[in-house]
C-alpha positions as CSV (number, residue, x, y, z in Angstrom):
1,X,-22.2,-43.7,-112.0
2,X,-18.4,-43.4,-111.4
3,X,-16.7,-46.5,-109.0
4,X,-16.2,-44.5,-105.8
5,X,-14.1,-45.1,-102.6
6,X,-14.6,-47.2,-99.1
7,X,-15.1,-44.4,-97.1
8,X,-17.8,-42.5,-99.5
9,X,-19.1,-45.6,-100.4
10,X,-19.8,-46.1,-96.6
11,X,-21.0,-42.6,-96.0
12,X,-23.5,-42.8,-98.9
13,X,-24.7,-45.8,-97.8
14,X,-25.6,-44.4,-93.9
15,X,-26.5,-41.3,-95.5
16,X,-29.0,-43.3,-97.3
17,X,-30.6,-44.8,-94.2
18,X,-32.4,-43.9,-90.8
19,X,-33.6,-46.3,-88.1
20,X,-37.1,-47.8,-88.8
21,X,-40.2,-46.9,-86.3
22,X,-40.5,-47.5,-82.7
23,X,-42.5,-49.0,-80.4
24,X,-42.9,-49.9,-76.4
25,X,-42.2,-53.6,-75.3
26,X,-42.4,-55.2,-71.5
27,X,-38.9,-55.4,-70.3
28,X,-39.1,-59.1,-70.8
29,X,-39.4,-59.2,-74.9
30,X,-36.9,-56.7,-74.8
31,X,-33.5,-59.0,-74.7
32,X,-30.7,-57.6,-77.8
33,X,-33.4,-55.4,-79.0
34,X,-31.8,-51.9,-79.6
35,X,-33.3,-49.0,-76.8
36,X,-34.9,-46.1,-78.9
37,X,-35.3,-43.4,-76.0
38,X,-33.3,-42.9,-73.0
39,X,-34.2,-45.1,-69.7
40,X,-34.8,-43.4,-66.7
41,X,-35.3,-45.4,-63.2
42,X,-38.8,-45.3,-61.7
43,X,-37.9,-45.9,-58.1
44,X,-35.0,-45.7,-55.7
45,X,-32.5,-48.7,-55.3
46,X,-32.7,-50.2,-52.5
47,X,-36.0,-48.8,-52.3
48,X,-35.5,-49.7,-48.0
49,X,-33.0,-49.7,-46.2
50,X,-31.4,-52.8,-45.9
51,X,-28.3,-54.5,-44.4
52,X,-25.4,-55.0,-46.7
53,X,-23.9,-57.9,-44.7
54,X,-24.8,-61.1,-42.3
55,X,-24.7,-59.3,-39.3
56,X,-27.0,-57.5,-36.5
57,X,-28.6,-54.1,-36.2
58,X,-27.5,-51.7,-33.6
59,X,-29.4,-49.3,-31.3
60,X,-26.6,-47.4,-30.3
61,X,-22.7,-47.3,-30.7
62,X,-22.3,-45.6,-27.3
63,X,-22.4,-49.3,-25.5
64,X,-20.6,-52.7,-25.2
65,X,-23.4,-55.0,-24.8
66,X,-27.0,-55.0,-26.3
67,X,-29.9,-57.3,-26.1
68,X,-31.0,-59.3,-29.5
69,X,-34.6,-58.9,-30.0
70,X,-35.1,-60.6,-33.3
71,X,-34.3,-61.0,-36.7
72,X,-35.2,-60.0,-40.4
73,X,-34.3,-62.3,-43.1
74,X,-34.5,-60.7,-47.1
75,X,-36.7,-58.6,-48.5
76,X,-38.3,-58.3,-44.6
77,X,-38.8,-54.5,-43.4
78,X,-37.8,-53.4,-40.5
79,X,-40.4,-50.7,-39.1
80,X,-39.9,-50.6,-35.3
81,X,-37.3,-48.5,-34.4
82,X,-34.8,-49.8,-31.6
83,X,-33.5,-48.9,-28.2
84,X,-30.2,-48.1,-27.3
85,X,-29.9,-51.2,-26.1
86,X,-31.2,-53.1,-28.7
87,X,-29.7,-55.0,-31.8
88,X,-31.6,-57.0,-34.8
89,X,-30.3,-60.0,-36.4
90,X,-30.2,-59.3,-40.2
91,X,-29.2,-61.1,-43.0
92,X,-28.0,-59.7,-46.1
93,X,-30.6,-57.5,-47.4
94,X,-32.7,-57.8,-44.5
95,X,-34.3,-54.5,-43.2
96,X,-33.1,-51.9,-40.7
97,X,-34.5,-50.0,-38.4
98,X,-34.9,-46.2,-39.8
99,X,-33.0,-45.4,-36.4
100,X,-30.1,-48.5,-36.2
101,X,-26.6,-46.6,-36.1
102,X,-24.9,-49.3,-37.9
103,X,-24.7,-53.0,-39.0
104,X,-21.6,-55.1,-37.1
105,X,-20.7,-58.3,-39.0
106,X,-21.7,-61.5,-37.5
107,X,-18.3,-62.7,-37.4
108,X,-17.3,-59.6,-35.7
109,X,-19.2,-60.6,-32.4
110,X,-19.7,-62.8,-29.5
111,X,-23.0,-64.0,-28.4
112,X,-24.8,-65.9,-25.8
113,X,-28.3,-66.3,-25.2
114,X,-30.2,-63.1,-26.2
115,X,-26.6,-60.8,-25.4
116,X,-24.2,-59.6,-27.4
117,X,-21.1,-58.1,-27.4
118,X,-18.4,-56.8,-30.0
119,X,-14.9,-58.2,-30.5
120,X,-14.3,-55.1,-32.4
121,X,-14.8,-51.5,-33.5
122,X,-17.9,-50.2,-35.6
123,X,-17.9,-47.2,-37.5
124,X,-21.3,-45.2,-37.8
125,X,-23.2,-46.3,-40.6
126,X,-21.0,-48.9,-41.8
127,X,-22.8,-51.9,-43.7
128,X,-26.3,-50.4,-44.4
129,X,-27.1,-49.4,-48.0
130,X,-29.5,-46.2,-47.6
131,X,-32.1,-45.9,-49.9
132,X,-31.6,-44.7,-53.2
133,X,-27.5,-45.4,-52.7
134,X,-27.5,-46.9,-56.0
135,X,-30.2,-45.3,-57.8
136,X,-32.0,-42.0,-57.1
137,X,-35.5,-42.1,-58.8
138,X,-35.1,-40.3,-62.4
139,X,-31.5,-41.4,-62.7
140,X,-30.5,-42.0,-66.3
141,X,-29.7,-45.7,-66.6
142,X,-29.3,-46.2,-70.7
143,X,-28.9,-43.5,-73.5
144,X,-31.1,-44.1,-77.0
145,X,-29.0,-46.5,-79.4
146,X,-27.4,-48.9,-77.1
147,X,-28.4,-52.8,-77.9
148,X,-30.1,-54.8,-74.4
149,X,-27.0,-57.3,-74.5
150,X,-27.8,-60.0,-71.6
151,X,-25.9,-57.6,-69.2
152,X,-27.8,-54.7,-70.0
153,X,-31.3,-56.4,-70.2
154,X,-30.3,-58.2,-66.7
155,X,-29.3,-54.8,-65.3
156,X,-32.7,-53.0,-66.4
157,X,-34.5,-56.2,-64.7
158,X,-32.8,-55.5,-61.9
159,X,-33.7,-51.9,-61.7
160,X,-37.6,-52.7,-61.8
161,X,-38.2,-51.4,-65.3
162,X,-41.2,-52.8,-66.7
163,X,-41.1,-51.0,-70.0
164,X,-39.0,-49.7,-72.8
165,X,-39.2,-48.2,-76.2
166,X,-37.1,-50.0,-78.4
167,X,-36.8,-49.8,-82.6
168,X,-38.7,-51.8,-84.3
169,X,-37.2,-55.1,-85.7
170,X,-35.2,-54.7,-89.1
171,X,-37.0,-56.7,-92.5
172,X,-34.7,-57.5,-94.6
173,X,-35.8,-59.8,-97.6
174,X,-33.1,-61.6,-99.6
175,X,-32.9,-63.3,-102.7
176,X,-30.3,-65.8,-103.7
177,X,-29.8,-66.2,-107.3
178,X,-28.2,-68.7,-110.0
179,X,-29.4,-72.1,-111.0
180,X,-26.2,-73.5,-110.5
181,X,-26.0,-73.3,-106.4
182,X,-26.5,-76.5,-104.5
183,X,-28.3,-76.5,-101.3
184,X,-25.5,-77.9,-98.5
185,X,-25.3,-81.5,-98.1
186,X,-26.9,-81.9,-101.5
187,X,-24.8,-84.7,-103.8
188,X,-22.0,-82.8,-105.8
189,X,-22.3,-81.8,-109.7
190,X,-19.9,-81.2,-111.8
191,X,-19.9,-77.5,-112.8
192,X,-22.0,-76.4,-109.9
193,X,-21.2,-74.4,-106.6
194,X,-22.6,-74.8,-102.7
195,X,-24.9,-71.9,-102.1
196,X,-23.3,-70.5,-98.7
197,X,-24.7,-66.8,-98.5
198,X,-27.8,-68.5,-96.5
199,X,-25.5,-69.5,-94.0
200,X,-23.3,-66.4,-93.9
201,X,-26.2,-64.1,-93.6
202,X,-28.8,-65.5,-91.3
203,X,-26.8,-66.0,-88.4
204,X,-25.3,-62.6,-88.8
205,X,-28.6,-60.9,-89.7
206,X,-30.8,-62.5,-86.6
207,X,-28.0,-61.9,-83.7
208,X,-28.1,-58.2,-85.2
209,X,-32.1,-58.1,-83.9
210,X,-33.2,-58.7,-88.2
211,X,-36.4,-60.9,-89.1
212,X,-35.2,-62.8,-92.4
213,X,-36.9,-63.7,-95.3
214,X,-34.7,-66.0,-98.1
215,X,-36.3,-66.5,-101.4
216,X,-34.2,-69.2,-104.3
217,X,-32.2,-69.2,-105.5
218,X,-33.7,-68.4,-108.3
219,X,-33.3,-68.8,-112.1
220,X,-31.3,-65.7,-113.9
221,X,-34.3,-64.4,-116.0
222,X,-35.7,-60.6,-115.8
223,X,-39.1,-61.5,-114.9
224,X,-38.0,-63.7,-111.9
225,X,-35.5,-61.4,-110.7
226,X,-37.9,-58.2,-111.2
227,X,-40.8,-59.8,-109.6
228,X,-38.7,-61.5,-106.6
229,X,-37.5,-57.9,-106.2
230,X,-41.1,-56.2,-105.8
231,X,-42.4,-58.9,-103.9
232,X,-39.5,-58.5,-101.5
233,X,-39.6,-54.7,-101.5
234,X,-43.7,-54.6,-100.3
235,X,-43.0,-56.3,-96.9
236,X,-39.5,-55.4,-96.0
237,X,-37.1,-52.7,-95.2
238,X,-34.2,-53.6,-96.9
239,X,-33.7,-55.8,-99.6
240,X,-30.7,-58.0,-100.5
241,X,-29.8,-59.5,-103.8
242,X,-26.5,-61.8,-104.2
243,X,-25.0,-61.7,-107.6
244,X,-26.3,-60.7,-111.2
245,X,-24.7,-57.1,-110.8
246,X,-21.4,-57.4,-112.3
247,X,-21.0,-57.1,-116.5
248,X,-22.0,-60.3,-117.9
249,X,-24.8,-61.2,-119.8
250,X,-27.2,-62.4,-117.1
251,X,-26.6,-59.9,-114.7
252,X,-30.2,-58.4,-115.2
253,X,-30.2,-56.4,-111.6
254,X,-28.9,-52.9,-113.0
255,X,-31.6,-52.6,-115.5
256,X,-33.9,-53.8,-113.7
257,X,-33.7,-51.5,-111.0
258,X,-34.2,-48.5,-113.4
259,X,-37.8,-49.7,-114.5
260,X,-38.6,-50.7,-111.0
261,X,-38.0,-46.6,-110.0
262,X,-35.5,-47.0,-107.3
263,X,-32.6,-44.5,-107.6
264,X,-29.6,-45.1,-107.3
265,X,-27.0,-44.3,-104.4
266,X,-24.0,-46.2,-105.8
267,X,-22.9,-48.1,-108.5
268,X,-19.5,-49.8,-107.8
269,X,-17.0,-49.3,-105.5
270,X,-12.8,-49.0,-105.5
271,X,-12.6,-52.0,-103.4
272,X,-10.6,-55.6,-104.2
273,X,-12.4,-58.2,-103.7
274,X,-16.0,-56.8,-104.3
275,X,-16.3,-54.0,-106.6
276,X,-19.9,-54.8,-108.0
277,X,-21.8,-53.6,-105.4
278,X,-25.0,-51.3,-106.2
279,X,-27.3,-49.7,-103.7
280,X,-30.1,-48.0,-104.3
281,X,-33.6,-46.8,-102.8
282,X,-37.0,-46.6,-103.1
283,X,-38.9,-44.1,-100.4
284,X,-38.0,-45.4,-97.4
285,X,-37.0,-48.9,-98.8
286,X,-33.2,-49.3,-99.5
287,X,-32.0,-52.2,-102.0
288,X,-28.6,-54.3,-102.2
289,X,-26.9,-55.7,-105.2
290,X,-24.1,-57.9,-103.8
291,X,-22.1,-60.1,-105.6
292,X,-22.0,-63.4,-106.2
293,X,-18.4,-64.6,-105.9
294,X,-18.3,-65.4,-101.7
295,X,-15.3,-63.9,-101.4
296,X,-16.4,-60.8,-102.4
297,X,-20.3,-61.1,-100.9
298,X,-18.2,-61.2,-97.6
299,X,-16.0,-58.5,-97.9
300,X,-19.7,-56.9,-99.0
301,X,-20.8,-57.8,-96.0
302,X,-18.4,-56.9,-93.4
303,X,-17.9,-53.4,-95.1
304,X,-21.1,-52.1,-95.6
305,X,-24.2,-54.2,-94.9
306,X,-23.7,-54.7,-91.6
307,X,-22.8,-50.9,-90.9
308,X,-25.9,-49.9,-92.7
309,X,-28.2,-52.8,-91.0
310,X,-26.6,-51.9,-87.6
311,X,-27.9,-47.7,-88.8
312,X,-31.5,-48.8,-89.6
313,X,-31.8,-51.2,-86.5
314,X,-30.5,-47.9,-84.3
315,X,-27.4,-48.7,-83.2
316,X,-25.4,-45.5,-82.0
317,X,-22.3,-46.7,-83.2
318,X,-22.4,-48.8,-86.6
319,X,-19.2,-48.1,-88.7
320,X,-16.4,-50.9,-88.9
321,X,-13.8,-50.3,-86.3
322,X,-9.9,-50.3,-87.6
323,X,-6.8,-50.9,-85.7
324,X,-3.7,-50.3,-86.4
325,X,-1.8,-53.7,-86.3
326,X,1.8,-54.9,-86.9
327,X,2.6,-56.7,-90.2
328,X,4.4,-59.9,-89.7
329,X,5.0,-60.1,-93.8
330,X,4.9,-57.7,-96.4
331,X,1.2,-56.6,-98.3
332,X,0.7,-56.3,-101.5
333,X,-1.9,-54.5,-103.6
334,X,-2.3,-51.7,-106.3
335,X,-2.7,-47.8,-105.7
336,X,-6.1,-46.3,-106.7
337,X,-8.0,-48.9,-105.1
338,X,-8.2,-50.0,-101.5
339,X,-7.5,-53.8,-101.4
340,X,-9.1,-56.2,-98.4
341,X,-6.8,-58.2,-97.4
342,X,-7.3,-61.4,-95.7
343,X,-5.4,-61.8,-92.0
344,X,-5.2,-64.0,-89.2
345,X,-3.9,-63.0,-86.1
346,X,-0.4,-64.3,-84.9
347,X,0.4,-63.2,-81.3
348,X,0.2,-59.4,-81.4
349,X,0.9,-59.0,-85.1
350,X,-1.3,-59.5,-88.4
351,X,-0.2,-62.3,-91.2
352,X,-1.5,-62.3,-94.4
353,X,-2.9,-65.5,-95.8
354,X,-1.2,-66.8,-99.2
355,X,-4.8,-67.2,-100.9
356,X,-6.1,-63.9,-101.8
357,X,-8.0,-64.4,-104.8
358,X,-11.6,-63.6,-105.4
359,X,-13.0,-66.8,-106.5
360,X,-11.4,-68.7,-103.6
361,X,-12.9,-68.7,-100.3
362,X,-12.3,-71.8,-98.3
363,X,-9.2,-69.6,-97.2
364,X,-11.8,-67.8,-95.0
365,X,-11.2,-70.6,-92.5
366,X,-8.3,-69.8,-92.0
367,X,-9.2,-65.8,-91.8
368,X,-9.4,-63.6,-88.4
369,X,-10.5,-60.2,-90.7
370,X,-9.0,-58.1,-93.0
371,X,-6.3,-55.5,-93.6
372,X,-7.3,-52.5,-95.8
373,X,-4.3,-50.7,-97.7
374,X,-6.4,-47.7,-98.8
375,X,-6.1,-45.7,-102.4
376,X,-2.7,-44.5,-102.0
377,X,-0.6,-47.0,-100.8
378,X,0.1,-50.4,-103.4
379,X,2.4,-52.3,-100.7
380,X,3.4,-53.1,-97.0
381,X,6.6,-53.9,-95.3
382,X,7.1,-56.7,-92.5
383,X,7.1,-54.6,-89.5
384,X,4.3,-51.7,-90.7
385,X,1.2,-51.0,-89.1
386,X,-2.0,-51.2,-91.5
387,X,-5.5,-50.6,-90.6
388,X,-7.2,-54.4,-89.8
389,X,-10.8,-55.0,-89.1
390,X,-11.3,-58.4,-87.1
391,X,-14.3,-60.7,-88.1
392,X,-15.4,-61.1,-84.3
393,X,-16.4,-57.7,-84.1
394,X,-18.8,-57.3,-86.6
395,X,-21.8,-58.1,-83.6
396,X,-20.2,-55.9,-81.4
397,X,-21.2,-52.4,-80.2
398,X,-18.1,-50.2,-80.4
C-alpha cells in the first residue's frame, strides 16, 4: 500500500471503527463512562415547592403584620395551606404552602414573639422555586456520546437518575516487543533501552474508560509475535503492537498479519516522526502496528490511537483539535510530508524545541504538543501561525 497523508490516514482509521455494544448501569458505576442514548429526567425538579431562601412563608401580601405559626426545615412539606394572616418559618429548601404568596428574607424582617412585620417590600412570588422550575419531567438532560466527567455524573445524581445506558468498556490488548527493553528502575545495560510505552499508554488508555491488558515484551520471533497477536485478538477489541513494523530484518508484524487474515487499512503514513504505522482489521477487531522508537510511538499516539480509541469507546467528538498559534521562531521541515513538531508554550506564542530527532525523546519533557506543517509547506517564519495540538487535551472532550 502506498504511504498516505494525516488527514486520510485519520479518516481511514475512524472509518475503520464503530463504538462497541451497550449496556445499562445504575447511575453510580456510571462515573467517566461514555452515555450511549440520550438521558431524559424522570421527575420534576424541585419535585415541591420549596423556599429558595432563610426566610418565612406568607399568607398574604395585602398586610403589615402576620402571625408565625411554625416552621419547615429541608426536605419538610408544607401541606396546610395558610391564612392571610399567617406566615411559616422556612429554611432554605423547606416547603411552602401550595397557597403562600411569597417568601420574605429573614433578614428582611422584624420579629417579636409569634409577630412579624416587614422592614421592606416583597414582590409576589419572589423566593419560591415552583415545581419543575429547573426540570420539567421528560426534559433532555444529556445527548448520546458525551463522557459522565465528575460534573456531569454529579449533575445526573442530582437529577434522581438511577439508570443509564452507557458503551460498553473498550479491550484493548497490547504487546510490547524487543528483548532489549528494561523494565524501569531495573539496573542499566549497556546496549539496552527503558521500556516506557507501559507507562505512556496505561494512564492514557484507563482515564479514556479502556480495560488494559500488557503482554512482554516479548522476544522478536514469528511464532511469539503471531501467537501473542491471536491470543490478544480473541478477548479484546483492539489490539496494540509497539515496534517490529518498520523495514528491518526482525520486523515480523507485516507478514504476519497477512497469514493471520486481517486486512489491511493502512500501511504507512506521510508523517515525521512516525511513518511505520500499519492498521488493519479482522471482523470487528481492529489491529495497531506502532513503532518502536518513543518518539514516534507518541506522535502515534496522540494522532491516531487516541482519536480512534475515543470512536470505539463513543465519544461524539474524537479527532485532535488544532489551533492556530503564533511562532516565536522559525519551523523547519520538508514538503510532501507533514512534520510533527515538538512545542512548548511561551506566553501566547508556540517555541519549537532544538531536539527534534526521532530517536530522542527525553526532549518530551520539555514538550507542551506539537505543531503540524502539513504536505505543502517545508518551513515557518517567526511571527506565523501553524496549526498546534497541545498534549493536555488529548483526555478532553472537544
Amino acid at each position: 500500500m502506498t504511504p498516505v497523508s494525516f488527514p486520510d490516514a485519520l479518516r481511514l482509521l475512524l472509518d475503520s471503527v464503530a463504538p462497541v455494544g451497550v449496556e445499562k448501569v445504575a447511575v453510580t458505576a456510571a462515573l467517566n463512562r461514555v452515555v450511549a442514548e440520550p438521558v431524559v429526567s424522570s421527575q420534576a425538579l424541585p419535585n415541591s415547592r420549596r423556599s429558595a431562601v432563610d426566610g418565612f412563608a406568607l399568607g398574604s401580601l395585602e398586610r403589615r403584620q402576620w402571625r408565625i405559626i411554625g416552621q419547615r426545615a429541608a426536605g419538610e412539606l408544607a401541606l396546610e395551606p395558610l391564612r392571610d394572616e399567617e406566615a411559616l418559618a422556612v429554611m432554605t429548601g423547606g416547603g411552602v404552602p401550595e397557597n403562600a404568596k411569597a417568601v420574605v428574607r429573614v433578614e428582611e424582617t422584624r420579629q417579636f414573639a409569634n409577630s412579624l412585620w416587614l422592614s421592606s417590600e416583597v414582590v409576589a412570588c419572589d423566593n419560591i422555586n415552583e415545581i419543575g422550575s429547573e426540570l420539567f419531567c421528560g426534559q433532555d438532560l444529556l445527548s448520546r456520546g458525551h463522557r459522565l466527567d465528575p460534573v456531569r455524573y454529579s449533575a445526573l445524581c442530582y437529577a434522581g437518575i438511577r439508570e443509564v445506558a452507557v458503551y460498553q468498556p473498550l479491550r484493548v490488548g497490547i504487546m510490547l516487543s524487543g528483548p532489549e527493553l528494561l523494565a524501569p528502575g531495573a539496573a542499566p545495560r549497556p546496549g539496552a533501552s527503558y521500556e516506557c510505552h507501559r507507562a505512556l499508554l496505561q494512564p492514557i488508555l484507563e482515564q479514556l474508560g479502556c480495560r488494559c491488558t500488557f503482554v512482554g515484551p516479548v522476544s522478536d520471533e514469528p511464532t511469539i509475535v503471531r501467537d501473542t497477536v491471536e491470543h490478544l485478538a480473541a478477548d479484546h477489541d483492539l489490539v496494540i503492537t509497539s515496534g517490529g513494523v518498520s523495514m528491518g530484518k526482525y520486523d515480523y508484524v507485516r507478514p504476519l498479519l497477512h497469514q493471520q487474515d486481517f486486512e489491511l487499512v493502512l500501511d504507512r503514513t506521510k508523517i515525521k516522526p512516525g511513518s511505520p504505522l500499519l492498521a488493519a482489521r479482522r471482523g470487528n477487531k481492529l489491529f495497531l502496528g506502532m513503532p518502536g522508537y518513543p518518539a514516534a510511538f507518541l506522535v502515534n499516539l496522540f494522532l491516531y490511537l487516541a482519536p480512534v480509541v475515543k470512536r470505539m469507546s463513543g465519544w461524539s467528538r474524537y479527532a485532535p483539535t488544532w489551533r492556530e498559534v503564533v511562532l516565536s521562531q522559525p519551523l523547519k521541515g520538508r514538503a510532501g510530508r507533514s512534520d510533527m513538531i515538538r512545542v512548548r508554550r511561551c506566553a501566547e506564542q508556540a517555541e519549537p524545541l532544538a531536539d527534534q530527532l526521532t530517536s530522542h525523546y527525553a526532549g518530551f519533557l520539555a514538550a507542551d504538543g506539537l505543531a503540524w506543517l502539513d504536505e505543502t509547506r517545508s518551513h515557518a517564519v517567526a511571527g506565523e501561525s501553524v496549526a498546534v495540538c497541545w498534549f493536555d487535551g488529548i483526555l478532553e472532550e472537544h
